[in-house]
N, CA, C and O atoms as a MOPAC input file, in Angstrom:
PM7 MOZYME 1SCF
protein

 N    116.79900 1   119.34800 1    58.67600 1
 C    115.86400 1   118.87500 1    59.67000 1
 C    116.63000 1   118.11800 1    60.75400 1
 O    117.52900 1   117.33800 1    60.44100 1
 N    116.30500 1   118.32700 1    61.95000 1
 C    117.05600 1   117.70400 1    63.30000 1
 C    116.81700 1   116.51200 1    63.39300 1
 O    115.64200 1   116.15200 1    63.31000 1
 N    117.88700 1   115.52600 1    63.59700 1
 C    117.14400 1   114.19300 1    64.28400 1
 C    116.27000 1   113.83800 1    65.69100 1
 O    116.93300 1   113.67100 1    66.71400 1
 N    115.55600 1   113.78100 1    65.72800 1
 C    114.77400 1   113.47200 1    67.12900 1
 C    115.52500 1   112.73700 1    68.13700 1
 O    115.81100 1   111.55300 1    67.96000 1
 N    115.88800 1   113.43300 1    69.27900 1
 C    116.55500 1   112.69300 1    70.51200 1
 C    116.46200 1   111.17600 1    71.00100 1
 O    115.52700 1   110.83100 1    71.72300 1
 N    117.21500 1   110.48900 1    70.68900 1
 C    117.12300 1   108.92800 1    71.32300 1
 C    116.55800 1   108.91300 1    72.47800 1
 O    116.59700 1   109.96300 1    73.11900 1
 N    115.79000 1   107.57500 1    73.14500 1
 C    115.12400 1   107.93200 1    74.54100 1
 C    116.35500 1   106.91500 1    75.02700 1
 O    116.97000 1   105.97100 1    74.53000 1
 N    116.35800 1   107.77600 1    76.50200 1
 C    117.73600 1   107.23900 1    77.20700 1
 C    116.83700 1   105.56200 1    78.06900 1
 O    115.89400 1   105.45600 1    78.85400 1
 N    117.83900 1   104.44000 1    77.32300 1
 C    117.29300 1   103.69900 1    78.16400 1
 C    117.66900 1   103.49500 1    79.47900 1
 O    118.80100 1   103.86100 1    79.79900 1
 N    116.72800 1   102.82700 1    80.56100 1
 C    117.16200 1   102.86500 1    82.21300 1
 C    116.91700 1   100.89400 1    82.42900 1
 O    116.34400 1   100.09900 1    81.68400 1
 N    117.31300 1   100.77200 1    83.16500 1
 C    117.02900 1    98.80000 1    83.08500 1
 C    116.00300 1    98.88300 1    84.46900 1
 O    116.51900 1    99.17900 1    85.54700 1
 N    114.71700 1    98.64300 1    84.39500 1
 C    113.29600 1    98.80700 1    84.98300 1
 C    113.94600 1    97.74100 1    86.35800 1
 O    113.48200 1    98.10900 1    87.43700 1
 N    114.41600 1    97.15200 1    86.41300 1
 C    114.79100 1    96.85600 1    87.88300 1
 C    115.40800 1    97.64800 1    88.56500 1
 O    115.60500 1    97.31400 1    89.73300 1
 N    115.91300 1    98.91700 1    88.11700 1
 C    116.58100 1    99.69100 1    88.84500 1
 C    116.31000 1   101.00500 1    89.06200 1
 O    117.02900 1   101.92200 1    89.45600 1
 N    114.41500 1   100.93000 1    88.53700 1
 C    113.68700 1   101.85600 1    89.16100 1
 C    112.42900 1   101.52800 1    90.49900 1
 O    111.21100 1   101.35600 1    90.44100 1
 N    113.10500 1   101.54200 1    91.29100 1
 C    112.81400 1   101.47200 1    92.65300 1
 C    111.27800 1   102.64200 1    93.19800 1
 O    111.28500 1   103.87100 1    93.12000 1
 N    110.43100 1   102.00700 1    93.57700 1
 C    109.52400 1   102.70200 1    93.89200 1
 C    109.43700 1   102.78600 1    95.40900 1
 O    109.67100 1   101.65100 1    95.82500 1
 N    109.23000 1   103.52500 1    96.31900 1
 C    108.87500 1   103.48100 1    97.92400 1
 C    107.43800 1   103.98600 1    98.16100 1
 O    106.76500 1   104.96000 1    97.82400 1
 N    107.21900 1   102.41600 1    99.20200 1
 C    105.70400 1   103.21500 1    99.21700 1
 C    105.10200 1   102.95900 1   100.42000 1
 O    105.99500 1   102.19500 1   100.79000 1
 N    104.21300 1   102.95500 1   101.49200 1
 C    103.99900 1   102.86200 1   103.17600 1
 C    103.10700 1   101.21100 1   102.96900 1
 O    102.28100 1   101.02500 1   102.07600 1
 N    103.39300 1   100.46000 1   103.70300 1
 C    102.35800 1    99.38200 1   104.08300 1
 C    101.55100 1    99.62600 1   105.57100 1
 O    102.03800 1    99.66000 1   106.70100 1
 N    100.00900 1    99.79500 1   105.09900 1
 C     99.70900 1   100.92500 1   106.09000 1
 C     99.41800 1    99.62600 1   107.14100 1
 O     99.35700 1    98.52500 1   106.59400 1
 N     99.23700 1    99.67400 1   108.59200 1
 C     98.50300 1    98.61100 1   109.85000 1
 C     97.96700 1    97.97200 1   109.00900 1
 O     98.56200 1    97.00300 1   108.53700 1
 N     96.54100 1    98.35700 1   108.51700 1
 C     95.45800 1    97.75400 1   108.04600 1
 C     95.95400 1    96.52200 1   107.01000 1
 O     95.15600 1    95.59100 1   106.89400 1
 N     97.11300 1    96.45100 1   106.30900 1
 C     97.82200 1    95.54900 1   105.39700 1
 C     97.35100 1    96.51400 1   104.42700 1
 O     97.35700 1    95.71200 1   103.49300 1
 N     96.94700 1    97.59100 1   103.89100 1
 C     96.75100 1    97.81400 1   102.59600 1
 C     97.79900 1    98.79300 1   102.33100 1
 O     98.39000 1    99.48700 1   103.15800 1
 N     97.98900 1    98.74500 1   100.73900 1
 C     99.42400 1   100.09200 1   100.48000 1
 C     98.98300 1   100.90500 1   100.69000 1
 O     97.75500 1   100.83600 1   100.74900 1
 N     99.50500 1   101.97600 1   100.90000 1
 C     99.03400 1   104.00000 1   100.93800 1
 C     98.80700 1   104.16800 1    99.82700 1
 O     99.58600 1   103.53500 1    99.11500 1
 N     97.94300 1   104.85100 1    99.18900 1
 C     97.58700 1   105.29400 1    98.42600 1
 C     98.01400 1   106.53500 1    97.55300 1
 O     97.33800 1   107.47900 1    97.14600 1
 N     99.82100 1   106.13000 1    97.34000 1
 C    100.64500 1   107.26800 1    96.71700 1
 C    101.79700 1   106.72400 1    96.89400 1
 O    101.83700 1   106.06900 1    97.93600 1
 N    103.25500 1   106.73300 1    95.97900 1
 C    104.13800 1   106.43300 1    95.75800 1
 C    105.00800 1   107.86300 1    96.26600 1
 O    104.72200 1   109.06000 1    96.24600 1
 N    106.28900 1   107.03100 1    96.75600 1
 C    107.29900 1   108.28500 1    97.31100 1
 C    108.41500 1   107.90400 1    96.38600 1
 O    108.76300 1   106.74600 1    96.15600 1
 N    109.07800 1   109.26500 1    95.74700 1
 C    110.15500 1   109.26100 1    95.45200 1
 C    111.43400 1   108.86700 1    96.11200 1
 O    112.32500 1   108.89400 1    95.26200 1
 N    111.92400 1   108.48300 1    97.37400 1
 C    113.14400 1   108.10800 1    98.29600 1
 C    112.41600 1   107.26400 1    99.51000 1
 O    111.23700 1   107.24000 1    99.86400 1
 N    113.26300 1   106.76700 1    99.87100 1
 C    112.90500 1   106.26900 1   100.84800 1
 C    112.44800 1   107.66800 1   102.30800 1
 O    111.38100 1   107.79500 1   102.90700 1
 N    113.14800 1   108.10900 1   102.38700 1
 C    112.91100 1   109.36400 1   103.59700 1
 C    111.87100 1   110.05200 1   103.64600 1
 O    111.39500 1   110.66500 1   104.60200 1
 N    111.17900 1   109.86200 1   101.64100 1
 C    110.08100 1   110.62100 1   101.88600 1
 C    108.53000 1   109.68000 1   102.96300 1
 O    107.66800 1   110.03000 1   103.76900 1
 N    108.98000 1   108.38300 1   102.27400 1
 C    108.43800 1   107.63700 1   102.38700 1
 C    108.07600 1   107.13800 1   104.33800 1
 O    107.06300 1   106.62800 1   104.81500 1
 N    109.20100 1   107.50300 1   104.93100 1
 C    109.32100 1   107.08800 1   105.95100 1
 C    109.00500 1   108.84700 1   106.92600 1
 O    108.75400 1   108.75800 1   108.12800 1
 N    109.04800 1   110.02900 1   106.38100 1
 C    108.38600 1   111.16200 1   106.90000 1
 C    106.80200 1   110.74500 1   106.94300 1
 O    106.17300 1   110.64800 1   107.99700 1
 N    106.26300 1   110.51900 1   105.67700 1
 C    104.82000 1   110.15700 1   105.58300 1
 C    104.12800 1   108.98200 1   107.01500 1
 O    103.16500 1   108.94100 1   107.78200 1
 N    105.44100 1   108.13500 1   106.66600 1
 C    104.28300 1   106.73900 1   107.63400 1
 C    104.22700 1   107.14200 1   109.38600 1
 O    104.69500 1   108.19800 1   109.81200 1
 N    103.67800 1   106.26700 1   110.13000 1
 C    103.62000 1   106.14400 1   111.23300 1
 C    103.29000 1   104.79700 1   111.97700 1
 O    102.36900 1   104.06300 1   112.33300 1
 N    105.11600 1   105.01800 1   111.97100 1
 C    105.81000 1   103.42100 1   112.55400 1
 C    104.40600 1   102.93800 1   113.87400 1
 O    103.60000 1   102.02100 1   114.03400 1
 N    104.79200 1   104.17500 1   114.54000 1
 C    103.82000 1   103.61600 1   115.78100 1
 C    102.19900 1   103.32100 1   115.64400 1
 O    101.45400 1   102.99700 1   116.56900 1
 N    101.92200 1   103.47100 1   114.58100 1
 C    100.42300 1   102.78500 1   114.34900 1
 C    100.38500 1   101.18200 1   113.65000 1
 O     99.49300 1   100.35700 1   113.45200 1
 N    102.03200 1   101.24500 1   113.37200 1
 C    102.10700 1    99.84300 1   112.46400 1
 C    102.12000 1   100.30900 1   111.29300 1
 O    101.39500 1    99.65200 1   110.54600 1
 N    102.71300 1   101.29800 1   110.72800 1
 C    102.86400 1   100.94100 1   109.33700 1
 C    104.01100 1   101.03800 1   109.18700 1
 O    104.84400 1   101.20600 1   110.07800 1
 N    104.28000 1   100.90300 1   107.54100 1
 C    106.22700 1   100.18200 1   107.53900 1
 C    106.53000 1   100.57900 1   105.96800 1
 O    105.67800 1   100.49200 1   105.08300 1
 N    107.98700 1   101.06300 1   105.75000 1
 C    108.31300 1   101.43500 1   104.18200 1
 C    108.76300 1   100.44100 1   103.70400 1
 O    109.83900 1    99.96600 1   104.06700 1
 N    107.99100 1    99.91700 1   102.75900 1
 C    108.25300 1    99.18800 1   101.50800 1
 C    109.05700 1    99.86600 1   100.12500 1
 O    108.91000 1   101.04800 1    99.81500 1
 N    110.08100 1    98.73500 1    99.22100 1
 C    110.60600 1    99.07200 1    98.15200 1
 C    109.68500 1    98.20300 1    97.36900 1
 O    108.86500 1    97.35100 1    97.71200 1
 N    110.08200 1    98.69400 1    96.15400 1
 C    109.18100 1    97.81900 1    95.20600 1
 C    110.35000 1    98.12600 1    93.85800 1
 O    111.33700 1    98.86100 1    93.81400 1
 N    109.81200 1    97.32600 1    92.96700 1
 C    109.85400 1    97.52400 1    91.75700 1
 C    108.78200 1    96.71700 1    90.49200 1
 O    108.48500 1    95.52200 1    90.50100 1
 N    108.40500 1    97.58700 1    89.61900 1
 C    107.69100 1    96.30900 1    88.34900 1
 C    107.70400 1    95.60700 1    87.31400 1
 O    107.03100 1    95.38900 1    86.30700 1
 N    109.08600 1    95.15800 1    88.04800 1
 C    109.90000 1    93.76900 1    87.33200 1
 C    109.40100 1    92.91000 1    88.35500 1
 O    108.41700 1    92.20300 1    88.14400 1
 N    109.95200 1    92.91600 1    89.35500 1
 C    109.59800 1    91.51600 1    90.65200 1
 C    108.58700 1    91.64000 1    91.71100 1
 O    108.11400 1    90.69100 1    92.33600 1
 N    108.24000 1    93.09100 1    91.89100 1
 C    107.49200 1    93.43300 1    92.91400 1
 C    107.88800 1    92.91500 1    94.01800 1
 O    107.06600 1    92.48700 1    94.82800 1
 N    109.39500 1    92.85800 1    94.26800 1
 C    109.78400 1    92.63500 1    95.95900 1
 C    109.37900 1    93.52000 1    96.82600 1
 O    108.60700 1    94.37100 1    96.38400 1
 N    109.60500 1    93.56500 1    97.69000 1
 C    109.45600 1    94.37100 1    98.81800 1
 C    110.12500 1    93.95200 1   100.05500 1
 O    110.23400 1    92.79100 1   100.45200 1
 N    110.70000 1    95.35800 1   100.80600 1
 C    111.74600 1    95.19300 1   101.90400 1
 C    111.40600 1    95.53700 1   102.96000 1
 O    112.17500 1    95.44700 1   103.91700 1

């Protein structure tokens, strides 16, 4: 019988989420994988802006 694969651990601060802070102050309603995706989606010129995150500290940049 096989042993079952170890789960690879990752250290949760160093999964980075990108996501739009729309004019209105509220988040977009969907998470981007990279920043680029994140910044194709928004529209600087209405006021909105790419945020990082993570959910360890929930900073944002």
């Amino acid at each position: 019988m096989a042993q079952p694969e170890a789960a690879v651990w990752t250290d949760p601060r160093d999964e980075i989420e990108y996501g739009v802070l729309m004019a209105d102050g509220r988040l977009a309603p969907r998470a981007f994988t990279d920043r680029a995706a994140a910044e194709a989606w928004a529209r600087p010129e209405e006021g909105d802006r790419v945020v990082s995150y993570n959910l360890i500290c929930e900073c944002d940049s």
